[in-house]
C-alpha positions as CSV (number, residue, x, y, z in Angstrom):
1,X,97.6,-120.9,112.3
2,X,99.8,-119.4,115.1
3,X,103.6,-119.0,115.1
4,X,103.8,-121.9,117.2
5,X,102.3,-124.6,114.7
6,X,104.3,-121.9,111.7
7,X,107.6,-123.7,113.7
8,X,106.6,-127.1,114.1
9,X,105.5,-127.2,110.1
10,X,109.3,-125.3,109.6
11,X,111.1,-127.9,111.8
12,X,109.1,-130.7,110.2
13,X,110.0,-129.2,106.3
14,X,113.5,-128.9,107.6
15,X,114.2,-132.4,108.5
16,X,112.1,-133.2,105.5
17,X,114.5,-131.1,103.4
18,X,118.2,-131.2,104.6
19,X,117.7,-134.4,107.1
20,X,118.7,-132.0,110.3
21,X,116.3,-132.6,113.2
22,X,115.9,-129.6,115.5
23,X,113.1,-128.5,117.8
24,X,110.1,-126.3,116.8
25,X,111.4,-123.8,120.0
26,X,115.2,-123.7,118.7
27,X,114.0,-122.0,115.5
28,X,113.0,-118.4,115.7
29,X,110.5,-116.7,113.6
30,X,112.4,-114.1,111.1
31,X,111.3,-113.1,107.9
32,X,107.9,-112.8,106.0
33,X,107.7,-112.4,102.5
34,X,104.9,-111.7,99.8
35,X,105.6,-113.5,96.4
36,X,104.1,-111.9,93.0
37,X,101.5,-114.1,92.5
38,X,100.4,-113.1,96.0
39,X,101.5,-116.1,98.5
40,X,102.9,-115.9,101.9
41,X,106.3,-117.1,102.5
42,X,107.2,-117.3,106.5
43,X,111.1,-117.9,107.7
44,X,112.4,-119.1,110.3
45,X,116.1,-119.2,111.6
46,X,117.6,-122.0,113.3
47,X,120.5,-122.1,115.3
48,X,124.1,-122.4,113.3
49,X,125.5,-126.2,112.8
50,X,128.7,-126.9,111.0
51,X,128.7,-127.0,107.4
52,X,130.5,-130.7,107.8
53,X,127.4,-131.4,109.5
54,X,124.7,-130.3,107.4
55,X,126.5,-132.5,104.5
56,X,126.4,-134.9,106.1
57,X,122.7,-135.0,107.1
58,X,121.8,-134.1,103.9
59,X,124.0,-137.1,102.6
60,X,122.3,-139.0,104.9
61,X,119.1,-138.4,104.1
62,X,119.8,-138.8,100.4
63,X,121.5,-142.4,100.5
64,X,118.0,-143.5,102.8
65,X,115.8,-142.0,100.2
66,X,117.7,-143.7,97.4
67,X,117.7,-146.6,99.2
68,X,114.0,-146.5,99.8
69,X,113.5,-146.1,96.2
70,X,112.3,-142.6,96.5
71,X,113.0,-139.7,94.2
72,X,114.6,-137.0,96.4
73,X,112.9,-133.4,96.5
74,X,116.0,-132.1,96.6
75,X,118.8,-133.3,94.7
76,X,121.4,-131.0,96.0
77,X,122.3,-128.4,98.7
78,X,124.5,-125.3,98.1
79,X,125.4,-123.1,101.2
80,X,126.0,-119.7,100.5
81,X,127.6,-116.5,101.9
82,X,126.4,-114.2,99.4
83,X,124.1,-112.6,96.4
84,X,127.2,-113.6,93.8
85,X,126.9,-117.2,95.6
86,X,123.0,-116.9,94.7
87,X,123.6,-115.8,90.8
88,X,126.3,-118.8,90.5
89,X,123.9,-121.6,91.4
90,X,122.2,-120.4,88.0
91,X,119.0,-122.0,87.3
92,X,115.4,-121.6,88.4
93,X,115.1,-120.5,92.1
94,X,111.9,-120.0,94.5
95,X,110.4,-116.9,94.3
96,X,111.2,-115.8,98.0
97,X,114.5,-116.1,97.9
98,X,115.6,-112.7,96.6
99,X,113.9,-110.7,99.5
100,X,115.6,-113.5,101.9
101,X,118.5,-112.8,100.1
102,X,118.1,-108.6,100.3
103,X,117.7,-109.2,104.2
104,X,119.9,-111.4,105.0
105,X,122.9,-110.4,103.2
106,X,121.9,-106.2,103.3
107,X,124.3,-104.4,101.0
């Protein structure tokens, strides 16, 4: 697998995801990561949309689901600005997201 098909599987999971539709090229290979247990994680950046925006996507893509009668893989979506933001959300949280986190947000 090449970056190439790494961005089309990203902007496929992303409209999956959050129900924002971008193309494979407008998202930019950024972060690898190496969980515990030994798996890859690959990250890619897309270009900034307004948080109004992403909502409503997201909102979007929730009511069609529903509608559907599909149980949503997501149930909610939190944006956040910084590592306190992270801690707040409590709950379980995917493996990669600390290092994303680290990067992202360098102390």
């Amino acid at each position: 697998m090449d970056v190439a098909a790494l961005g089309r599987h990203a902007a496929r999971e992303l409209a999956e995801e959050t129900g924002v539709e971008l193309p494979a090229e407008d998202l930019t290979l950024w972060c690898l990561t190496r969980a515990e247990n030994g798996t890859i994680g690959v990250q890619f950046l897309a270009p900034a949309r307004p948080a109004s925006l992403l909502g409503e996507r997201f909102t979007a893509l929730l009511s069609d689901g529903t509608a559907r009668g599909n149980d949503p893989e997501l149930d909610r979506m939190a944006l956040i600005c910084s590592h306190a933001e992270v801690t707040a959300l409590g709950g379980t949280q995917v493996d990669y997201l600390e290092p994303v986190m680290h990067r992202y947000f360098a102390p």
